[in-house]
C-alpha positions in Angstrom: 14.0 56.4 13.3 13.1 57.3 16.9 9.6 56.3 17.9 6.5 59.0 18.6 4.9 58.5 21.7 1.4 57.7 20.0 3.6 54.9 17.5 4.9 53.7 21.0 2.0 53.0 23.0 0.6 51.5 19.9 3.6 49.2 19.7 3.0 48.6 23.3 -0.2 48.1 24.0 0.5 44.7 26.2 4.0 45.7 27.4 3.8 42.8 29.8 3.2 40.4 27.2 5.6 41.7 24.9 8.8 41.6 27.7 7.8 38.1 28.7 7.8 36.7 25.2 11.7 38.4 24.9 12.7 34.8 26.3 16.6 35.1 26.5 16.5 37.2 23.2 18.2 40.8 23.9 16.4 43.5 25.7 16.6 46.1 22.9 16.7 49.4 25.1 17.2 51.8 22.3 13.9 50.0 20.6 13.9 50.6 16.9 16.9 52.3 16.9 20.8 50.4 16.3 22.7 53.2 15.6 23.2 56.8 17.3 22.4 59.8 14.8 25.0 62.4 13.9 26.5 63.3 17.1 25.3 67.0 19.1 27.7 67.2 21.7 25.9 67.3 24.4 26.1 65.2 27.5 23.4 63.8 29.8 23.4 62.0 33.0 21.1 59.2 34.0 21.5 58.2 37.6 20.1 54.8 37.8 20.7 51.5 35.5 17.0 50.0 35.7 14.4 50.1 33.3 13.5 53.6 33.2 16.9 54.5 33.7 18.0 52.1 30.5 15.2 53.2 28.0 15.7 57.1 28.7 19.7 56.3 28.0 19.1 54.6 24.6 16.2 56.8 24.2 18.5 59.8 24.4 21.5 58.3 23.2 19.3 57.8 20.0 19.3 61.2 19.3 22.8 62.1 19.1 23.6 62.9 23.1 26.0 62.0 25.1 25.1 59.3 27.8 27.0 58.6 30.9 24.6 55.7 33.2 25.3 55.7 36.9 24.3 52.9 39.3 25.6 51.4 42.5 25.1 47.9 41.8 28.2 45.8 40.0 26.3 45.7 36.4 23.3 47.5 35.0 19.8 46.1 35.1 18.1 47.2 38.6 15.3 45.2 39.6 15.2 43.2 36.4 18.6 41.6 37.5 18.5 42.1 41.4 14.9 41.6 42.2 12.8 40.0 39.7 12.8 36.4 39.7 15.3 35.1 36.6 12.5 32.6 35.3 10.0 35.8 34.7 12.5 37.8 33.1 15.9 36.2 32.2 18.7 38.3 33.4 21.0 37.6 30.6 18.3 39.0 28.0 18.6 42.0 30.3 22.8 42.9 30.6 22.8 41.8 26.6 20.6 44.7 26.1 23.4 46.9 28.6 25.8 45.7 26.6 23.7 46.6 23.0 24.1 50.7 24.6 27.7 50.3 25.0 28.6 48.9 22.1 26.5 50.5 19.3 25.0 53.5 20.8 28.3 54.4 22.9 26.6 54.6 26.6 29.2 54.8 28.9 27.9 53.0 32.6 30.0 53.6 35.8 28.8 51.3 37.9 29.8 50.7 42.2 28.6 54.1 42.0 26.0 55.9 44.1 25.0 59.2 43.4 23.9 60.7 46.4 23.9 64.8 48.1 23.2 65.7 51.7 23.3 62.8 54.3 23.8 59.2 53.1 20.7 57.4 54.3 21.7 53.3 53.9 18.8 51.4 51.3 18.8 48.5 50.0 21.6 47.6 47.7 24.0 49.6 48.8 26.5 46.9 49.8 28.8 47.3 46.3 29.2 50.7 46.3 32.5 52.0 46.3 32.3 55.5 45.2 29.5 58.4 46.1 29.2 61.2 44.0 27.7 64.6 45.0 24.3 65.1 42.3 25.3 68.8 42.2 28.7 67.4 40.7 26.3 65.9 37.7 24.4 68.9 37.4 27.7 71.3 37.0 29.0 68.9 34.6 26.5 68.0 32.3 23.9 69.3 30.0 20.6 67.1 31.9 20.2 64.6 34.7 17.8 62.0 34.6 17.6 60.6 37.9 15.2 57.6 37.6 17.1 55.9 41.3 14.2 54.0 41.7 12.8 52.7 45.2 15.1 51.3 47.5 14.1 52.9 50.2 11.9 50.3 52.7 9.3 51.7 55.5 8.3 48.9 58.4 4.9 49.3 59.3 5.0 50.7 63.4 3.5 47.3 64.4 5.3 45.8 67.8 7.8 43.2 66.9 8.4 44.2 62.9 12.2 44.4 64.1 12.5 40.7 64.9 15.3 38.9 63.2 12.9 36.3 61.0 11.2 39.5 59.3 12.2 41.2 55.9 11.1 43.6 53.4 10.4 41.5 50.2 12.7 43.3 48.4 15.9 42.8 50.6 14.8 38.9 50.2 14.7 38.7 46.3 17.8 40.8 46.3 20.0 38.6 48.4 18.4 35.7 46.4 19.8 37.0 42.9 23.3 38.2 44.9 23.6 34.5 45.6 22.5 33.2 42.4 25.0 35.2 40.7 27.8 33.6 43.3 27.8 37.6 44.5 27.4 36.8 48.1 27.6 33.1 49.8 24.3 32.6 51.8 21.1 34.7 51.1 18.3 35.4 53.8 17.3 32.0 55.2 12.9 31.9 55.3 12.2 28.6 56.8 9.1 26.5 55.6 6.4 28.7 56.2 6.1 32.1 54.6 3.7 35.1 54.8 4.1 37.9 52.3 2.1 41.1 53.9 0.9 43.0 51.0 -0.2 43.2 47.6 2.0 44.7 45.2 4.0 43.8 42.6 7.3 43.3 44.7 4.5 40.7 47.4 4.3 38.5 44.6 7.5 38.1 43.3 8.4 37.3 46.7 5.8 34.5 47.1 6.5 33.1 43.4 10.5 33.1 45.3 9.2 31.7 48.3 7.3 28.9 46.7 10.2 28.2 44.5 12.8 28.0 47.6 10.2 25.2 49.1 8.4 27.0 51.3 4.7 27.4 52.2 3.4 30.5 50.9 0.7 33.2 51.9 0.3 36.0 50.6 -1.9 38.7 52.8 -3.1 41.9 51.6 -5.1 44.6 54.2 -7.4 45.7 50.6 -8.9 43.8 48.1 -6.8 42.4 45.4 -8.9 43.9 43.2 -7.9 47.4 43.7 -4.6 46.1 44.3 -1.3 47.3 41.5 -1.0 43.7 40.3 -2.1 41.7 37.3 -5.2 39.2 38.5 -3.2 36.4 36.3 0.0 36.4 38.1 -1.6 36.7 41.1 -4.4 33.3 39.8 -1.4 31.4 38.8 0.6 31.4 41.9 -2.4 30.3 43.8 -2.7 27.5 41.2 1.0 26.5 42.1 -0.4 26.7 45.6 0.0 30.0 47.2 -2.9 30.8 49.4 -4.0 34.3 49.4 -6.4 36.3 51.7 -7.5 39.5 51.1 -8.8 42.3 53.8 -7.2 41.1 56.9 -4.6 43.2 58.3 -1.8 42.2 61.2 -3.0 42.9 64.7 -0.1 41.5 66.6 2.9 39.5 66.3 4.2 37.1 68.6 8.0 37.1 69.7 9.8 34.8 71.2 13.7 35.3 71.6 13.8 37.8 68.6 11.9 35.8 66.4 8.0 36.3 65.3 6.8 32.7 65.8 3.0 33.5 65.2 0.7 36.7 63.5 -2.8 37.6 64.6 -4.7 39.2 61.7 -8.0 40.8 61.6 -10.3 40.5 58.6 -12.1 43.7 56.8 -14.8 45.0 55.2 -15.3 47.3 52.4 -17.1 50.2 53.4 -18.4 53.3 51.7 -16.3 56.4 53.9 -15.8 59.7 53.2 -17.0 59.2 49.5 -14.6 56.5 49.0 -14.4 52.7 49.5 -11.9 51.7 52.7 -11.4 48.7 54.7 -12.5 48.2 58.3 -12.3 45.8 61.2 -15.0 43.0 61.6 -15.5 42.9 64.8 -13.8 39.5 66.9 -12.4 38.2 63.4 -9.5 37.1 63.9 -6.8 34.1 63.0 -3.8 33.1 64.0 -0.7 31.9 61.8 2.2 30.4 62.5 5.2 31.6 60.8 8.8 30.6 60.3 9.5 34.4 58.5 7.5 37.5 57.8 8.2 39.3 54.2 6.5 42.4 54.5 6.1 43.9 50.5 4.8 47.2 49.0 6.5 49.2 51.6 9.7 50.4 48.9 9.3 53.7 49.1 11.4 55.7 46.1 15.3 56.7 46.7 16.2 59.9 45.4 19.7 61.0 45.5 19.7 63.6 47.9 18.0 64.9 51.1 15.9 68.0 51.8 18.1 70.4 52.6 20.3 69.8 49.6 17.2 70.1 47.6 16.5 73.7 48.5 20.0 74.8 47.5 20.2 73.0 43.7 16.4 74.3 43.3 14.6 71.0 43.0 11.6 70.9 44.8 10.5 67.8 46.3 7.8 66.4 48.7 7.8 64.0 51.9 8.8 61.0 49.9 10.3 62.3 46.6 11.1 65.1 44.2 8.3 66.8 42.6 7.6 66.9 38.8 5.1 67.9 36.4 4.1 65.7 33.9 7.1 65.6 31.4 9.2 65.0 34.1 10.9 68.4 35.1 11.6 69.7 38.1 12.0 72.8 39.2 15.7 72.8 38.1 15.9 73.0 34.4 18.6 70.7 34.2 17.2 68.5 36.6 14.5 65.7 35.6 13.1 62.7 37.1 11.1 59.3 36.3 10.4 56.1 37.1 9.7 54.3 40.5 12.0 57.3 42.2 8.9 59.5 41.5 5.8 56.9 42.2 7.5 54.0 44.1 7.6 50.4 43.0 6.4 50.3 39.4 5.3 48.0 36.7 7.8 47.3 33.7 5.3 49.1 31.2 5.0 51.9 33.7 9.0 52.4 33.6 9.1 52.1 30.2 6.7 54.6 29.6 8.5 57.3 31.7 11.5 56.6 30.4 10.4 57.6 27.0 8.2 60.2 27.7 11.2 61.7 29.8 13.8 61.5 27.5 11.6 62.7 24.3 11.6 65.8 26.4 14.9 65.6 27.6 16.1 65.8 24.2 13.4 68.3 23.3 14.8 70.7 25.4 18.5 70.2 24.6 17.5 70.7 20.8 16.0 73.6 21.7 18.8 74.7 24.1 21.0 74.1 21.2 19.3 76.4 18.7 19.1 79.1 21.5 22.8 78.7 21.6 23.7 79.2 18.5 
């Protein structure tokens, strides 16, 4: 029986918790259900193998439908198997659960494959694709398109010197770290001995946790307070008990280059204060330090990846804004037989956060398709 949404966040009410205690057990992605229902003959498309992308297939695949899963890396997962570090979530748990949609539920995953209308921008990840299909080629050919692409899109701040050779977005670092664990590439991105992670999201400390795994010494720096930061306070307390240090309120001033290669970073602490009815940080005044760096991994700048640009937008009907496509709060866009979830729609998410668009998306992905159906007939 497929789950309510009330049953579900009931079920879930520490999704964390729940994922972590999976272990290497299988990552069930259809949840309670093992078997599809009688078959309706319709067909959906879910562009994107991560989380969101995974729970919307079983979700939907649950109730009778078609699913085809398209994603550019060589096996399904996302940032469960290319980005987040094995020990926190282990990545065999993860394609186990792949494999679970295929063989029971009948999901069908073409994978090397980007999905992608209008002009190509390069992201992250795209180094195994092989094949680009045109999204308007989805829409014509199925009944719905979930596009839950995620966010592998990354934006440098415009800070002097961010284009040396020694700095990286955090996610391009975790994902040539898992490409190399999984004997995918050779050599993954070299860091040094000393580390400074610039943000505070969830991708800044998966990093550090990375970093101070590989050896290094880790900081982790964040321009707000941690507190109002989109991280849990006990991942963040553990890896400074395993010996991260981490400052909050102080932002980079200026780097330091030297043949390509940031060598030091000046930052400037901050202050809390009350503007424009709202809290924001500010400079203190001749507050600065100095750190000495052998690479720069500059996190929560993923911004999300939808498959197609602007002006391809306007012509298949899908409204969209200056980072992403627009939705309403089911998940539709403006094209009926478009919808959308997942960190493609808010940037980097949490796991429960995928989760929950995933089903909240498909439940009315297959809402409308049943009601489609009956309108049909």
């Amino acid at each position: 029986m497929l789950l309510t949404l009330n049953n579900f966040n009931t079920l879930l009410t520490d999704l964390k918790a729940w994922w972590r205690k999976l272990s290497t057990k299988v990552m069930h992605f259809a949840l309670t259900c093992s078997k599809r229902t009688s078959k309706t003959g319709l067909k959906v498309a879910v562009v994107g193998a991560g989380v969101c992308g995974l729970i919307a297939a079983g979700y939907i695949a649950c109730a009778g439908h078609e699913v085809d899963v398209y994603d550019k890396q060589p096996m399904p997962g996302g940032s469960l198997v290319f980005a987040v570090p094995p020990w926190r979530i282990p990545r065999e748990s993860v394609l186990e659960g792949a494999k679970e949609l295929e063989e029971r539920l009948g999901v069908k995953f073409f994978l090397k494959t980007k999905v992608f209308s209008g002009v190509n921008l390069s992201e992250e990840g795209d180094e195994f694709v092989e094949k680009v299909l045109p999204l308007e080629d989805l829409v014509g050919s199925y009944d719905a398109v979930l596009i839950a692409s995620g966010a592998w899109r990354t934006r440098r701040p415009e800070i002097p010197g961010l284009n040396s050779v020694n700095v990286y977005s955090a996610l391009s670092y975790l994902y040539y770290r898992r490409l190399q664990e999984m004997n995918l590439i050779n050599k993954g991105v070299s860091i040094g001995r000393r580390v400074v992670v610039y943000g505070g999201s969830i991708s800044a400390l998966a990093a550090a946790g990375q970093a101070l795994s590989d050896g290094a010494e880790v900081y982790v720096i964040y321009e707000d307070s941690f507190k109002r930061a989109s991280i849990d306070p006990v991942d963040l307390k553990k890896l400074e008990d395993e010996g991260v240090v981490a400052i909050d309120l102080a932002r980079i001033a200026e780097v330091s280059v030297i043949n390509s290669v940031v060598t030091e970073v000046k930052f400037q602490r901050l202050q809390l204060s009350s503007i424009n009815e709202g809290r924001v940080a500010i400079p203190i005044p001749n507050s600065y330090f100095t750190l000495s760096v052998d690479s720069l991994l500059l996190a929560g700048v993923e911004e999300p990846s939808p498959p197609l640009s602007s002006d391809v937008a306007s012509v298949m009907k899908i409204a969209v804004g200056p980072k992403t496509i627009l939705v309403d709060e089911w998940g539709r866009t403006t094209n009926k037989k478009v919808f959308a979830a997942g960190s493609v729609i808010t940037g980097l998410t949490t796991i429960g956060d995928a989760v929950r668009q995933g089903v909240r998306t498909a439940r009315e992905i297959d809402r409308w398709l049943k009601a489609l159906t009956i309108k049909l007939k």
